[in-house]
N, C-alpha and C positions, 0 to 999 in steps of 0.2 A: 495160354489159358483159355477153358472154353466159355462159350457165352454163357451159361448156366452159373460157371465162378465167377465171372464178373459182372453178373446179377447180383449174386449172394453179397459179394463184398460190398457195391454198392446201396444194397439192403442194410446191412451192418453200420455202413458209415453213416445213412440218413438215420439210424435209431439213435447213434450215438447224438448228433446233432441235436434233434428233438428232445433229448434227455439234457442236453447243454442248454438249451434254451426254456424247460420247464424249469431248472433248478437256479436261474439268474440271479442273482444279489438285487433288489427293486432301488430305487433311487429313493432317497432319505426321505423325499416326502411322502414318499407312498408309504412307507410306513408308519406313520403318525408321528416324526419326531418335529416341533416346530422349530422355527427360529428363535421364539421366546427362551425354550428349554435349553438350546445351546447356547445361549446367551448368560443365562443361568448359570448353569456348566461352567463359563468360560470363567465368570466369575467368580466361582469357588477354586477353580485352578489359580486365578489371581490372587485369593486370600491365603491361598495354600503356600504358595510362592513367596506372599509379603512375612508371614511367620516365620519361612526359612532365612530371612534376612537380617544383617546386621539392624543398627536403627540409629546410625551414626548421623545419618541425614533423612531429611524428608522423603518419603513414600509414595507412591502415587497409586492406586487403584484405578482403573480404567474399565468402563463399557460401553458396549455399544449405545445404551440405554439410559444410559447415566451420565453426569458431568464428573470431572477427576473429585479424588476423595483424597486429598489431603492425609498421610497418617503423622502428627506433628513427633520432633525430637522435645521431650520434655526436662525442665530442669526446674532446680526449686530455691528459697531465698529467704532467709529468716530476717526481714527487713526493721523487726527487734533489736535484735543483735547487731545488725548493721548499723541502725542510728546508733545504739551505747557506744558502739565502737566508732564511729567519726568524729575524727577529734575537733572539724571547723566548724559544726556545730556546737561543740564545749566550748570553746576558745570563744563564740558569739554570744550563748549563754553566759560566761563570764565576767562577760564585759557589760552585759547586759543589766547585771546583778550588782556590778560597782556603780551603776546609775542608780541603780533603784536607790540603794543604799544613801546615795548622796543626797537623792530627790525626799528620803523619810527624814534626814539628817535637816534639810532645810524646812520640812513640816514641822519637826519639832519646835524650831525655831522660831516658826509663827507661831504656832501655838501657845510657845513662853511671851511671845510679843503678846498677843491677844489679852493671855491673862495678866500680866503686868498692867494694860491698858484698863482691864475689869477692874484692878483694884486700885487704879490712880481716878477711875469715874466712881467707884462707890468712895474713898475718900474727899471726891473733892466737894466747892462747896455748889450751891443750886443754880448761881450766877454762870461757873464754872463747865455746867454737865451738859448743856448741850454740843457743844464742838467735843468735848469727850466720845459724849455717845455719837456723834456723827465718826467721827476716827476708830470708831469699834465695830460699827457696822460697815464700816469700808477693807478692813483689815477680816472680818469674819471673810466677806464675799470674797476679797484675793485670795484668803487659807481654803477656801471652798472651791474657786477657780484652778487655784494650782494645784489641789488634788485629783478632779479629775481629770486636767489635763495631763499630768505625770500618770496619771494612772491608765488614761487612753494609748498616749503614745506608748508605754511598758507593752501594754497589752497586744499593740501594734508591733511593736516589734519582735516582739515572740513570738506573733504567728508570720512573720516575713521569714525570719530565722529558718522557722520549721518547713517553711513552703518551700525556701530553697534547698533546704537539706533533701526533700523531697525530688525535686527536682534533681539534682547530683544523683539522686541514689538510683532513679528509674533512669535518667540516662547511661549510666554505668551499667548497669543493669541489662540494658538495651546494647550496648555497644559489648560486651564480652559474650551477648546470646546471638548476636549476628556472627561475632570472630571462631565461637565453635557450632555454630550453623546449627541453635537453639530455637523455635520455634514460640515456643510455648513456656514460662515460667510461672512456678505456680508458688503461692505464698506458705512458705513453713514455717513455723511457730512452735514453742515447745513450753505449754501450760503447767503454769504451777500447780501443784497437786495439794499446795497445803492450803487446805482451808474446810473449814465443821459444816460450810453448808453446803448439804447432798446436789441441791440444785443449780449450786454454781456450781460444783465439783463437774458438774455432767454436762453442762453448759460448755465448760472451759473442756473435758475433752471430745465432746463430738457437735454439738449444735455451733460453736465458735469456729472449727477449725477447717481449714481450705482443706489439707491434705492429713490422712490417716496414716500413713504410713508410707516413708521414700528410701530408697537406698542411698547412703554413705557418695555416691559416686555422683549421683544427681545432683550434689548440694552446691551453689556456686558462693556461697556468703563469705566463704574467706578470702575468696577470692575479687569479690566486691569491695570487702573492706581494705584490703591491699590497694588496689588503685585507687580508690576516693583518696586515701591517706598519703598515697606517693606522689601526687596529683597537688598536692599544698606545696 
């Protein structure tokens, strides 16, 4: 090959070169894209990802920018339904109501005492009426003692009743949203519809209600009511 061709060839080779080197791909910063924007990016890829996903368990969302995001498993619980349905709160009620019963049963009682008493002081004679009336104001004050105090305790123990029934119910609650790795349970309720006034009507279906609408599958109340009751 004469010197002239291997002039030219190497003429050719440095154009191609030079044609390599104008046409370069620049480094990401040099062309305006920041870290912020792929950061962005990264996390519409994540949101992209977590909608592809079942939802059987907890989620996590991650960025560089951010702390994790939590996406919770949700479930729901008609805690209505579940008190009617627990029978150890009936059975406490119950028993609860054979007191009362007993306790109005021994009111009466005074009662007939008292007025027996009224009308053996307006019979008797003037010598007679002061230990009368001292014996009828002593009998008012115990009939007036013993009703509030039957009436305190009553009222005591109806709300011990219902605090524990309360307690049973969230701990159940708690313990079968941990066993299907539940997150989140929200309160579901199902409003009565009968009633003339507009305002409560509207009240009772949206201003009242946790949840508008859940599916069939989310619902854990029968399954609440089953252990509380197997649990006796």
């Amino acid at each position: 090959m004469g010197n002239g061709m291997k002039i030219g060839v190497l003429i050719v080779l440095l154009s191609v070169c030079a044609l390599l080197w104008a046409t370069e791909v620049e480094p990401i910063e040099s062309v305006g894209v920041l870290p912020t924007e792929l950061e962005e990016a990264k996390v519409e890829l994540d949101a992209k990802e977590v909608a592809e996903k079942s939802f059987s368990s907890p989620i996590k969302i991650t960025s560089p920018r951010f702390p994790p995001v939590i996406i919770p498993t949700v479930a729901v619980c008609d805690p209505h339904r579940v008190f009617d349905k627990y029978e150890a709160p009936k059975e406490a009620f119950k028993a609860l109501e054979l007191r009362v019963r007993q306790a109005r049963t021994e009111v009466q009682a005074r009662i007939q005492a008292v007025m027996a008493k009224q009308k053996e002081l307006d019979a008797a004679k003037k010598k007679n009426k002061e230990k009368l009336e001292a014996d009828l104001i002593e009998m008012k004050a115990a009939l007036k003692s013993f009703i509030t105090v039957s009436d305190t305790r009553v009222a005591d123990q109806r709300r011990k009743i219902a605090a524990d029934a309360y307690l049973d119910i969230y701990n159940v609650v708690a313990k079968i949203a941990r066993q299907r790795g539940i997150t989140l349970v929200l309160t579901k309720d199902q409003p009565k519809l009968s009633t003339p006034n507009t305002t409560e009507l509207l009240a009772r279906l949206y201003y009242r209600r946790s949840v508008l609408y859940a599916d069939d599958s989310l619902d854990i109340t029968d399954a609440v009511i089953e252990v509380l009751n197997d649990a006796r």
